[in-house]
C-alpha positions in Angstrom: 26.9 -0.6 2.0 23.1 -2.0 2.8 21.3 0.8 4.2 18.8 0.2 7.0 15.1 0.2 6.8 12.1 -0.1 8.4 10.5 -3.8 8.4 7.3 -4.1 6.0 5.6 -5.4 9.2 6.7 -2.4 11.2 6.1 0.0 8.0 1.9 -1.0 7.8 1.8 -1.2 11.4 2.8 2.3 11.6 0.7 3.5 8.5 -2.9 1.7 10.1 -2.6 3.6 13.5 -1.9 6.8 12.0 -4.8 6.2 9.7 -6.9 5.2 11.9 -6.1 7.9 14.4 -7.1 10.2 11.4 -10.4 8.4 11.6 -9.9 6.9 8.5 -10.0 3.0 7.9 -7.3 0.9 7.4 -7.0 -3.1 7.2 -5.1 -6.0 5.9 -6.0 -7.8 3.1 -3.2 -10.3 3.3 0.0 -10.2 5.3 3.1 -11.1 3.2 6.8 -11.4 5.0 7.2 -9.6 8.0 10.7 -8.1 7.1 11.0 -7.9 3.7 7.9 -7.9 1.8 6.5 -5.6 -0.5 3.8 -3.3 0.1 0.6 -3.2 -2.0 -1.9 -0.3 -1.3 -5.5 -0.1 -2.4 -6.2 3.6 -1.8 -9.7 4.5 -2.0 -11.6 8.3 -1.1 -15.0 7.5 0.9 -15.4 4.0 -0.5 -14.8 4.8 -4.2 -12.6 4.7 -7.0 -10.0 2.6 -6.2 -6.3 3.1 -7.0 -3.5 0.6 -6.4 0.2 1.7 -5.3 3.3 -0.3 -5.0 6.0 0.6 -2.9 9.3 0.7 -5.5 13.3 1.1 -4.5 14.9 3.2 -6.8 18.3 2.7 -8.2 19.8 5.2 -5.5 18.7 3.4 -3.0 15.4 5.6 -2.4 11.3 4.0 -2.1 8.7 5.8 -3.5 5.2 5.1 -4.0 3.9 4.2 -7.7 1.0 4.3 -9.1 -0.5 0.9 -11.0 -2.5 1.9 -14.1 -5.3 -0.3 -14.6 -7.1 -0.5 -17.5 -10.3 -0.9 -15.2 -9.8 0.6 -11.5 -13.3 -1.2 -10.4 -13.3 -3.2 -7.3 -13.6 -6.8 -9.3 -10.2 -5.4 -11.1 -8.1 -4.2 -8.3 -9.1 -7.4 -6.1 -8.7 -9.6 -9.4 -4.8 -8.1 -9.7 -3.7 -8.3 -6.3 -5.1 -11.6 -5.6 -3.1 -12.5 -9.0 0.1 -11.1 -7.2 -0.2 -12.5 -4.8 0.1 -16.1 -6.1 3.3 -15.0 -7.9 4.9 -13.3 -4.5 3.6 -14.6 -1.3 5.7 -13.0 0.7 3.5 -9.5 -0.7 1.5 -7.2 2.1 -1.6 -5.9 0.9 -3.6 -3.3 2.6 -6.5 -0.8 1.7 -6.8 3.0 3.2 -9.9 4.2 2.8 -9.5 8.1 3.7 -11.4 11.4 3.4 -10.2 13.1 1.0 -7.7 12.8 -2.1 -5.1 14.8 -0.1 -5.1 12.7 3.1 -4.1 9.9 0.7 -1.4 11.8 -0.9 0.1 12.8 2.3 0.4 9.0 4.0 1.8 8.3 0.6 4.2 11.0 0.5 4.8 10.1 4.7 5.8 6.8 4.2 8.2 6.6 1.4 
């Protein structure tokens, strides 16, 4: 049985106004497919040390949020691999949060599963 879900377009929608209502800053660095693409994240704490995330499934159906280890996590790296992804999937979202604090970012993370 195919269980519902929320549309990727719908999903970062949701995740940018709750950011932003936060007063945090959220944008779009690329939209992919506005059903079914995945979800790319650059999370950053006050404009440094940015982290990427990918949104996974997991075999029993459930998303999660997983980390991408970088060898380098400077902004020339993390802008040099999505752009790279983004020639292999066009149909990928990418979007950065730029929050307060470590914890804000865990939360939306943990939020939006």
């Amino acid at each position: 049985m195919i269980e519902p879900r929320l549309a990727s377009g719908v999903l970062i929608s949701a995740i940018k106004r709750i950011v932003e209502l936060e007063g945090d800053f959220a944008t779009i660095l690329k939209k992919g497919d506005a059903v079914s693409g995945a979800l790319l994240l650059i999370g950053q704490v006050r404009g440094a040390n940015p982290k990427l995330y990918e949104r996974y499934a997991s075999l029993d159906g459930q998303t999660a949020w997983q980390m991408i280890d970088l060898k380098e996590s400077s902004v020339d790296a993390v802008q040099e691999y999505w752009q790279k992804r983004c020639a292999r999937d066009p149909d990928l979202w990418v979007f950065e949060l730029d929050v307060a604090s470590g914890a804000r970012l865990d939360g939306l993370l943990t939020m939006f599963v």
